[in-house]
C-alpha positions in Angstrom: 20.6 -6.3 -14.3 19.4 -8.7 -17.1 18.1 -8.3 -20.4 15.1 -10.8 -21.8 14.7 -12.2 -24.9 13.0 -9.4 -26.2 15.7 -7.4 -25.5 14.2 -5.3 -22.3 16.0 -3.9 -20.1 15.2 -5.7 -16.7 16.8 -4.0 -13.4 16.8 -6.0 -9.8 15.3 -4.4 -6.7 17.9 -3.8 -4.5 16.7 -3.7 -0.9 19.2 -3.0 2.5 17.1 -4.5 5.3 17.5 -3.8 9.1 18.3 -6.6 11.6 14.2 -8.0 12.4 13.1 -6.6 9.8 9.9 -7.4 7.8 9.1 -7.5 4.3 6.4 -8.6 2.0 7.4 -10.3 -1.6 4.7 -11.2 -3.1 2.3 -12.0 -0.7 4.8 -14.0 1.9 5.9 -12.3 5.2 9.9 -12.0 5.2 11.6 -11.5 8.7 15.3 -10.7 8.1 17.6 -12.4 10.6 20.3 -10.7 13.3 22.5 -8.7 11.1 22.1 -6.2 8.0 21.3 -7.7 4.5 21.1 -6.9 0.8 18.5 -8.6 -1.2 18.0 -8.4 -4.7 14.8 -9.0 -6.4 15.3 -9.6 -10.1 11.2 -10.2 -11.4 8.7 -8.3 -11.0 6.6 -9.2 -7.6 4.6 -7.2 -4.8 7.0 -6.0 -2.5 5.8 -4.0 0.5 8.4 -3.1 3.4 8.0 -2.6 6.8 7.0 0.7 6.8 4.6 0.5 4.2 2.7 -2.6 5.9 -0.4 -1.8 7.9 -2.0 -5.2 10.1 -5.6 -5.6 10.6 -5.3 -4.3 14.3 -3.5 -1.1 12.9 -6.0 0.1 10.5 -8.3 1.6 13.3 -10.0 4.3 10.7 -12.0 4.8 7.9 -8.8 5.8 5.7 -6.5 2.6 7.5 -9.3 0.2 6.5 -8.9 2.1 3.0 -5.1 2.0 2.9 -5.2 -2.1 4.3 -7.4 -3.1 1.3 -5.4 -1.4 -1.1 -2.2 -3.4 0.4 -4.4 -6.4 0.4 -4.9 -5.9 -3.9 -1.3 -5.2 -4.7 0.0 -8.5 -2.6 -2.8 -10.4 -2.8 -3.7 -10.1 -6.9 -6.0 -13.2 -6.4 -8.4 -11.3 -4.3 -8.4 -7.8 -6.2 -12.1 -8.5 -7.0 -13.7 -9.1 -3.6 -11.0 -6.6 -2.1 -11.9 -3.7 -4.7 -15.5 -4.4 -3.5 -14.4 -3.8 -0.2 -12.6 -0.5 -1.5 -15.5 0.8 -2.7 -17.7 0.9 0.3 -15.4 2.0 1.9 -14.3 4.7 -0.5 -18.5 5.5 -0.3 -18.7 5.8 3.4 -15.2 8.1 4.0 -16.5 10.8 1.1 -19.5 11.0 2.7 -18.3 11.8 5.7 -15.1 13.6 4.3 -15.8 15.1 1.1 -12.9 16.9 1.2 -10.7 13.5 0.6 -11.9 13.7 -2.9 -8.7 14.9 -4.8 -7.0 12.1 -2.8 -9.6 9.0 -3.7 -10.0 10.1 -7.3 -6.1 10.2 -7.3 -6.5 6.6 -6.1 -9.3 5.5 -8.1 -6.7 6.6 -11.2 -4.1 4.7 -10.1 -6.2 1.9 -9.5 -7.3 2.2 -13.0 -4.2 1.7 -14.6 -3.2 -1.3 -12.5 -0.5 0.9 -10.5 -1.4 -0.7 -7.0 1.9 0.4 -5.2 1.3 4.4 -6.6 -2.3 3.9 -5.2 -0.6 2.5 -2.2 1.6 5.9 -1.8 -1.3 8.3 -1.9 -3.1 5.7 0.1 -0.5 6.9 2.4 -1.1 10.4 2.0 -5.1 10.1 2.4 -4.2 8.5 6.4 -2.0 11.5 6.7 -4.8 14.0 5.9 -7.3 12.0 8.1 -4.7 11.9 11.3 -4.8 16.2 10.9 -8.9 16.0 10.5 -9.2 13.7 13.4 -7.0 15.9 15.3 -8.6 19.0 14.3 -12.1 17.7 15.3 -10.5 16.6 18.6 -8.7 19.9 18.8 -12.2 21.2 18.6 -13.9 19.0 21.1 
């Protein structure tokens, strides 16, 4: 914890990472060593962790192709521009074949709005979520 010269308030990200595992700080690819440890990140930067990370051969659906560009514009703010064009197709294609994903894209497209990439990120999260259960319901159904 620091305070600037304007007198904020600034407090560090403190992250516990598994032995292998991966991060992203903004827009670099982290691979912890063998044991545990304790970073602390004390500006503000793009950090994505393992978990949160979709690759290129993961995002296999409408909604992961969705989810991946969002990633791409919150670690990547250089490319927010052509990615957000990318967004939008996509964002096109998935209501018009989904229109019931609307309360999640507009929930997006808010976030988005206010320059909140990692909240956009988290429902990004729960728009795959809702497309898993409708691909499994239309498979259910086949």
């Amino acid at each position: 914890m620091r305070i600037t010269a304007n007198r904020e308030l600034i407090v560090a990200l403190r992250l516990v990472l598994k032995p292998h595992e991966r991060l992203i700080v903004g827009g670099a690819v982290l691979r912890n060593g063998n044991a545990r440890a304790e970073l602390m990140i004390e500006n503000t930067v793009p950090v994505l962790r393992e978990r949160d990370i979709l690759s290129p051969s993961t995002a296999t659906t409408p909604c992961g192709m969705i989810y991946l560009t969002l990633q791409l514009m919150y670690v990547e703010p250089q490319s927010r521009d052509r990615q957000r064009e990318t967004y939008d197709t996509l964002v096109r294609d998935v209501l018009t074949a989904a229109p019931s994903t609307g309360d999640l894209i507009n929930r997006i497209n808010a976030e988005l709005t206010a320059g909140r990439y990692y909240h956009a990120l988290k429902i990004a999260r729960e728009l795959l979520t809702y497309e898993h259960s409708l691909l499994a319901h239309a498979h259910d159904r086949s």
